[in-house]
C-alpha positions as CSV (number, residue, x, y, z in Angstrom):
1,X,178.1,166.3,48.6
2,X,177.0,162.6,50.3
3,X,175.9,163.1,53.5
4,X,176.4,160.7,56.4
5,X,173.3,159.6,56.4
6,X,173.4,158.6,52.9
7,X,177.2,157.4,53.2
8,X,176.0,155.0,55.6
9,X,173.0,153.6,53.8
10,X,175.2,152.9,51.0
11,X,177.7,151.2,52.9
12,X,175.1,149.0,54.3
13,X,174.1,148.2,50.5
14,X,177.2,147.2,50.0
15,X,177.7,145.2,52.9
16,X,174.1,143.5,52.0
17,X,174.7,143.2,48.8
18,X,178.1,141.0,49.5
19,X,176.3,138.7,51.6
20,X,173.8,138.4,49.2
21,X,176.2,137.5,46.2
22,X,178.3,134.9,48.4
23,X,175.0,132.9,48.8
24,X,173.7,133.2,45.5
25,X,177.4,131.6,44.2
26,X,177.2,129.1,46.3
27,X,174.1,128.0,44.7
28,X,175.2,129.3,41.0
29,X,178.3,126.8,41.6
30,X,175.7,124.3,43.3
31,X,174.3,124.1,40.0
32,X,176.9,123.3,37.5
33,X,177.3,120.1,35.7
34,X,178.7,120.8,32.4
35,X,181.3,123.4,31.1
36,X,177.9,125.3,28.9
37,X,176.9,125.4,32.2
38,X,179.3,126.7,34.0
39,X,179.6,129.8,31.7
40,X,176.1,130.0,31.9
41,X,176.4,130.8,35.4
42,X,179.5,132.9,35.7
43,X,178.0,135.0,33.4
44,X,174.7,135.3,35.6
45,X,177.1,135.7,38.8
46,X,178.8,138.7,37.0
47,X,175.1,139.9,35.8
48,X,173.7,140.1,39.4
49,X,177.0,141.9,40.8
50,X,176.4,144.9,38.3
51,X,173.0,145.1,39.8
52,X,173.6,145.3,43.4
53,X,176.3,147.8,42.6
54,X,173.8,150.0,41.0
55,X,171.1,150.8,43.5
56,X,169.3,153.9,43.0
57,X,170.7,155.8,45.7
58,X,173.8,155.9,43.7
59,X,172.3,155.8,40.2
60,X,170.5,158.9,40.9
61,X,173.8,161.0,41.4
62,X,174.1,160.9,37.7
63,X,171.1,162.4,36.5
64,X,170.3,165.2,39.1
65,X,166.6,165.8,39.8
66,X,166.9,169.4,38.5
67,X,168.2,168.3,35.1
68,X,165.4,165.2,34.9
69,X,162.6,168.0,35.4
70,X,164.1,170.2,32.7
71,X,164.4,167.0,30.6
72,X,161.0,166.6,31.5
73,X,160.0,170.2,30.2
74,X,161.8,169.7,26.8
75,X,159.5,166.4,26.3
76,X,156.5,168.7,26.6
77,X,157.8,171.2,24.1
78,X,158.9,168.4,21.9
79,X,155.1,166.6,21.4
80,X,154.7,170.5,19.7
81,X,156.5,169.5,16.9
82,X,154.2,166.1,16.5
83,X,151.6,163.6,17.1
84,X,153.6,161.1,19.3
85,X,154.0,160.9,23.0
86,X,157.4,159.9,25.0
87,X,157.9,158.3,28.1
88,X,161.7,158.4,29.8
89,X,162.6,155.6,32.2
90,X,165.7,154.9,34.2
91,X,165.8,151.5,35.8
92,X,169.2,150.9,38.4
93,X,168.7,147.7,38.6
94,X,166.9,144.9,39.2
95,X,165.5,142.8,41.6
96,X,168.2,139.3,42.5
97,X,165.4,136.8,41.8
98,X,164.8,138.8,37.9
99,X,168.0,138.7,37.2
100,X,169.0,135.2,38.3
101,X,165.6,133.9,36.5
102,X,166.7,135.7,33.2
103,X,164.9,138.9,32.7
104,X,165.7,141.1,30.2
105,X,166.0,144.3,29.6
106,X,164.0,144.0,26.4
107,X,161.3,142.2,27.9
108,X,161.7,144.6,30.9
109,X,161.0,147.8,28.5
110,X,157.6,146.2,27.1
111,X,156.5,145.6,30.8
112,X,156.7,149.3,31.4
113,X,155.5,150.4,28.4
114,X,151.9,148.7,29.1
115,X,152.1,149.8,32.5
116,X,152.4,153.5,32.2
117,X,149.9,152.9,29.0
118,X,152.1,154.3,26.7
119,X,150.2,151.9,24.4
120,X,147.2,153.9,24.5
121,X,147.3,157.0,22.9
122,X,144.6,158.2,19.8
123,X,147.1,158.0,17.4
124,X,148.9,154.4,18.9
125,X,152.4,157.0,18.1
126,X,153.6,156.7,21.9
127,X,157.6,156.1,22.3
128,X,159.2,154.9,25.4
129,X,162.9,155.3,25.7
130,X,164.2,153.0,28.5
131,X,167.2,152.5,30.3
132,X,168.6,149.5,32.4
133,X,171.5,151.4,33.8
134,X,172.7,148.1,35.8
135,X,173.1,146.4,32.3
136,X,174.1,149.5,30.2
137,X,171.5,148.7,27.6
138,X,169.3,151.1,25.9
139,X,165.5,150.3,24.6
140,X,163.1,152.0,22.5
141,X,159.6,150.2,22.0
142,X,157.1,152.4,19.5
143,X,153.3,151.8,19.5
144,X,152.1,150.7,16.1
145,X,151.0,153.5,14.8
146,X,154.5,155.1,14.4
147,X,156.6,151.6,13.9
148,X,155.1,151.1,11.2
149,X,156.3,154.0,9.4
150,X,159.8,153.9,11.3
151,X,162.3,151.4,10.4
152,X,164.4,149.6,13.2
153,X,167.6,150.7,11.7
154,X,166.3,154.8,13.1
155,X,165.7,153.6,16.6
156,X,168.7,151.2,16.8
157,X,170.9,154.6,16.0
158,X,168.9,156.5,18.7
159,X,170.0,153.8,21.0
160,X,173.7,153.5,19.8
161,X,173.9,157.5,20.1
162,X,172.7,157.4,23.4
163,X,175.1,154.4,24.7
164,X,178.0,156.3,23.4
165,X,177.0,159.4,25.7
166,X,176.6,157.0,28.5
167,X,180.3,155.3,28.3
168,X,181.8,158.5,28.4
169,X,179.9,159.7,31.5
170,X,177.4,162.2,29.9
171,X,174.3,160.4,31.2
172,X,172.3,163.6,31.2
173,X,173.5,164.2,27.6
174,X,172.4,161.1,26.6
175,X,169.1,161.6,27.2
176,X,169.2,165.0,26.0
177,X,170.6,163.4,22.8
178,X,167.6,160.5,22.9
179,X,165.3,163.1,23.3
180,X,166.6,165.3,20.3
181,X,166.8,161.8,18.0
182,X,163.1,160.8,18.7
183,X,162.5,164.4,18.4
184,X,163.5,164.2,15.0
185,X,162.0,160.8,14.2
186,X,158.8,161.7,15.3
187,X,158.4,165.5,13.6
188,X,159.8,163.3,9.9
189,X,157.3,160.6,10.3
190,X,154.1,161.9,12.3
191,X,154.2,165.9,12.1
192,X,152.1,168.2,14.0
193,X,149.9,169.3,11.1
194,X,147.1,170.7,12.9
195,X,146.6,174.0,14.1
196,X,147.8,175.3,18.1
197,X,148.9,172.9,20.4
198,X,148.6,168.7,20.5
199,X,147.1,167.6,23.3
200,X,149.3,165.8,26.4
201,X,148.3,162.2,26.7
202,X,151.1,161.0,28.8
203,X,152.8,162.3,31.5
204,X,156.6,164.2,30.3
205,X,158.0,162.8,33.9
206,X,161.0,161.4,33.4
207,X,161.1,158.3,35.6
208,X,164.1,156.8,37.5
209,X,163.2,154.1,40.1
């Protein structure tokens, strides 16, 4: 159950994030000139109001920090079965400034796979799965040494199966159902074919921020 404490801090989001939206539609209006434009910017309006309603306060109620560390085991278990490496992460939302300047989630995923180095692994097999939970989008970006045997259609069905779990509500599911997909992908395409266990290169944490 919420307590007070946390009620109140996401009231105040709330209330912040309302005063926040008013001024950036005054300026979104402020801007339009032409009817392209216009839709344009209703579109970026409705964008940034999915964000502020999805801080990570609240975001975090749906994947429960006991289910995200047994997630997090099952990652561990899974690089067994293969030579690839998979990173998890959960982004609420965005900051106002990224989202009214265009970022995307796509372009978002590649920034976090360089920074948590999932690019550098011996075997260039690491996966990240990512998540922009604000915009209800789903990423996978593979390292080269395992998109090159994968085709986009595999991970572009990892991503549908995973956006089906979310619309119904299942958002620990859907990663448990990610997890299992990639699982798969990666045992087909880049088995463990050595003997005892593969070494850890990346951290299994499963990251929501």
């Amino acid at each position: 159950m919420v307590g007070a404490a946390e009620a109140d801090l996401v009231a105040a989001a709330d209330s912040a994030a309302a005063v926040v939206l008013v001024a950036a539609a005054v300026v979104l209006a402020a801007a339009v000139h032409r009817e392209d434009g216009k839709n344009m910017e209703q579109n970026k309006f409705k964008r940034l109001w999915q964000h502020w309603l999805h801080p990570k306060l609240r975001v975090e109620r749906y994947f429960p920090t006991s289910d995200l560390q047994r997630i997090s085991r099952d990652i561990s278990l899974s690089e067994q079965n293969h030579q690839g490496q998979i990173r998890f992460v959960i982004e609420s939302r965005y900051p106002s400034n990224a989202v009214i300047q265009g970022l995307e989630p796509r372009t978002r995923a590649w920034q976090w796979f360089g920074e948590l180095g999932v690019w550098d692994t011996e075997m260039n097999s690491g996966v990240l799965i990512y998540i922009s939970f604000a915009d209800r989008v789903v990423e996978i970006v593979a390292d080269r040494g395992i998109a090159a045997k994968v085709s986009p259609e595999n991970w572009q069905h990892t991503c549908q199966v995973m956006r089906e779990s979310f619309k119904q509500g299942a958002f620990v599911s859907g990663l448990e159902s990610g997890l299992k997909e990639v699982n798969q992908i990666l045992t087909t395409y880049l088995p463990n074919t050595g003997n005892g266990q593969s070494e850890n290169e990346l951290s299994d944490e499963v990251i929501l921020s």
